[in-house]
C-alpha positions as CSV (number, residue, x, y, z in Angstrom):
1,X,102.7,78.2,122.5
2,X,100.6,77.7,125.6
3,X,98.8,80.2,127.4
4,X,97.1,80.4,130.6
5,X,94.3,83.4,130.5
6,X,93.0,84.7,133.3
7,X,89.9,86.7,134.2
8,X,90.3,87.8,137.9
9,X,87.8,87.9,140.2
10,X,87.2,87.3,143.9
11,X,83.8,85.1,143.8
12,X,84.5,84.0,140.3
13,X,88.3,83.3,138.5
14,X,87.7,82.3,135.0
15,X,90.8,80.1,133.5
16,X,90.8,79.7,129.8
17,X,94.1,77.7,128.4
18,X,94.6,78.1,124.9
19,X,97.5,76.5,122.4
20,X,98.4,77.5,119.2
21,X,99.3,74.7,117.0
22,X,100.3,75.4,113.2
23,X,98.7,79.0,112.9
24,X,95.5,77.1,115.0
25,X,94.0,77.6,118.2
26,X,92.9,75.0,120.5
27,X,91.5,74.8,123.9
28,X,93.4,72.5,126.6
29,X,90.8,73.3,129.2
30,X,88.8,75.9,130.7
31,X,86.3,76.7,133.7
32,X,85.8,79.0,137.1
33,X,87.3,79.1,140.2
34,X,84.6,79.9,142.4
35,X,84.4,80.7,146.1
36,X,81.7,81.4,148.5
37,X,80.4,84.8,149.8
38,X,80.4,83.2,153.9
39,X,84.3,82.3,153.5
40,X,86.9,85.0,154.5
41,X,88.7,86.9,152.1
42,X,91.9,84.7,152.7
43,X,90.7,82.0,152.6
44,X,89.1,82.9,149.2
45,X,92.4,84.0,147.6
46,X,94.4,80.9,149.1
47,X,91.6,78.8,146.8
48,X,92.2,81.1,143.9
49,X,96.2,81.0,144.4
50,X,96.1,76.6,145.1
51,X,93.5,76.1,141.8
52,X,95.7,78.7,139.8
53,X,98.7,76.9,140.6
54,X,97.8,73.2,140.0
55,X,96.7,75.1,136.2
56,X,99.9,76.0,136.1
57,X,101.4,72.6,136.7
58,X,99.1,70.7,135.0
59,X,99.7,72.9,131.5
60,X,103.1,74.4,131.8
61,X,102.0,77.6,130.0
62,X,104.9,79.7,128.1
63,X,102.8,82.6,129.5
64,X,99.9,83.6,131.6
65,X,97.7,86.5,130.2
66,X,95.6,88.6,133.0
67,X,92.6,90.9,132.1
68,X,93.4,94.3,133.7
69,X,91.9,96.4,136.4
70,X,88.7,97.6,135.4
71,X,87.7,100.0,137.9
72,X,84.5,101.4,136.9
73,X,82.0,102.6,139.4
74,X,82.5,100.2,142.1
75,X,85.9,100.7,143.8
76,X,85.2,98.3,146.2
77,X,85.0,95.2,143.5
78,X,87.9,96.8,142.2
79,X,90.2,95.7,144.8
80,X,88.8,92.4,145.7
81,X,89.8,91.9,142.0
82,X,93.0,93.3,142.2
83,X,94.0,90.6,145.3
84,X,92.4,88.3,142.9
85,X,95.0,90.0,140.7
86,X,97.9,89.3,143.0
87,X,97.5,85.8,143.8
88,X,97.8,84.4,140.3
89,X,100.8,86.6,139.7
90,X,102.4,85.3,142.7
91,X,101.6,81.9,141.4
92,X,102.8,82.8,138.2
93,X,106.1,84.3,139.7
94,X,106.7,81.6,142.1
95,X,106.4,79.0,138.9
96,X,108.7,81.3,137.2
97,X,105.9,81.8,134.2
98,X,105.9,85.1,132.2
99,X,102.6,87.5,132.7
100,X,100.9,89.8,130.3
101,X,98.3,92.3,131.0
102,X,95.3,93.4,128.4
103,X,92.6,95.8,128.8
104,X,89.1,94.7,128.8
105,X,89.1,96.6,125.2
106,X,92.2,95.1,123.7
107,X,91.0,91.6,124.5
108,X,87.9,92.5,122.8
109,X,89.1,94.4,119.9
110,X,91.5,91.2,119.3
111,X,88.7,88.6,119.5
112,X,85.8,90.6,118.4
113,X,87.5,93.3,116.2
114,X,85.9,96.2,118.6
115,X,87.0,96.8,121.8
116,X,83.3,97.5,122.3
117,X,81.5,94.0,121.5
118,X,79.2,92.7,124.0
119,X,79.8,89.2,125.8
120,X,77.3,87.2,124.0
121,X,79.5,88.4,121.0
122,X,82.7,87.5,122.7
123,X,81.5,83.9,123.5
124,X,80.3,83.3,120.2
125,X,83.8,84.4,119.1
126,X,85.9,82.0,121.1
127,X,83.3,79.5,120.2
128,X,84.3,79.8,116.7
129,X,88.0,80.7,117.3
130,X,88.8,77.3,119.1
131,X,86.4,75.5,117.2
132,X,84.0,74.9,119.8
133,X,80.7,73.0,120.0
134,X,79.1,75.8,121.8
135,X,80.1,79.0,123.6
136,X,81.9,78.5,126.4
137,X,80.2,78.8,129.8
138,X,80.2,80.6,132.3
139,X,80.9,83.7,130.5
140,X,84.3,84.1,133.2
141,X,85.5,81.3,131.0
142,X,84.6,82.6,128.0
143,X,86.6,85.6,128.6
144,X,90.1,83.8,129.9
145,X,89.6,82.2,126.8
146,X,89.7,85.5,124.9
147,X,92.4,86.9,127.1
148,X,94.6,83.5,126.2
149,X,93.6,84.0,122.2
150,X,94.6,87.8,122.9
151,X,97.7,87.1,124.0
152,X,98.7,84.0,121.9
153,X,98.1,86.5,118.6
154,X,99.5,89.3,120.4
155,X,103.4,87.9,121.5
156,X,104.4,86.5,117.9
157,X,104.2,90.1,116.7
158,X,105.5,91.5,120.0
159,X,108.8,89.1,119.8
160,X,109.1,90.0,116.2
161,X,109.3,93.6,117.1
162,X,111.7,92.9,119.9
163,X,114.0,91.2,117.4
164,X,114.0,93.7,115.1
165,X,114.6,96.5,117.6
């Protein structure tokens, strides 16, 4: 299995992709998308949707994995991030790829085993999760990488409960 994870953002779209290969995890590739403040906000997105979707064609993920809406105390980051959001679903959709969404806690709580760890804690547990040199930089990356590790242990046992339904 292949997955694609994704932490949204407008100025910043970490990409983690993560396989699991005999009951291991390895990592095909990860990084940002960036854009800059002085560009429009379309012409931000069409970068996020164009890098998002040469991922998609390059890997072929079985799935794509999103980090969900954190709204916090900033409403107006909130919805830069969900257009963010949008475009890589509407890559996703147009590429006919499967999405799943995770909280901010559920990706931690599956990578860390609290929903409540810190980042450095996070990177340090992809790090040692994929078997990495060293944590993975930026910390956007680190956490697509977490959202793909979330998901890839999270849709055996979802399947399996599927089946037995």
């Amino acid at each position: 299995m292949i997955v694609l994870g994704i932490d949204p953002g407008l100025a910043n779209t970490g990409f983690g992709v993560v396989q699991r290969r005999s009951g291991r995890f390895v990592a095909l590739d990860g990084g940002c998308v960036q854009t800059p403040k002085t560009w429009s906000p379309e012409k931000r997105l069409a970068r996020i949707h164009r890098e998002v979707d040469e991922l998609l064609l390059r890997h072929e993920p079985d799935a794509v994995a999103l980090e969900d809406l954190y709204f916090g105390q900033n409403v107006g980051s909130a919805f830069a991030v969900g257009q963010a959001r949008g475009v890589v679903l509407l890559a996703a959709g147009q590429r006919g790829v499967a999405c799943a969404s995770y909280t901010p806690q559920q990706v931690k709580q599956a990578v860390c085993g609290t929903g409540r760890a810190p980042k450095e804690q996070v990177q340090r547990m992809v790090q040692a999760m994929l078997s990495l040199p060293e944590p993975p930089q930026p910390d956007h990356a680190a956490d697509a990488l977490a959202v793909g590790l979330c998901h890839a242990n999270h849709a055996p046992l979802a399947r399996a409960v599927l089946a037995a339904r």
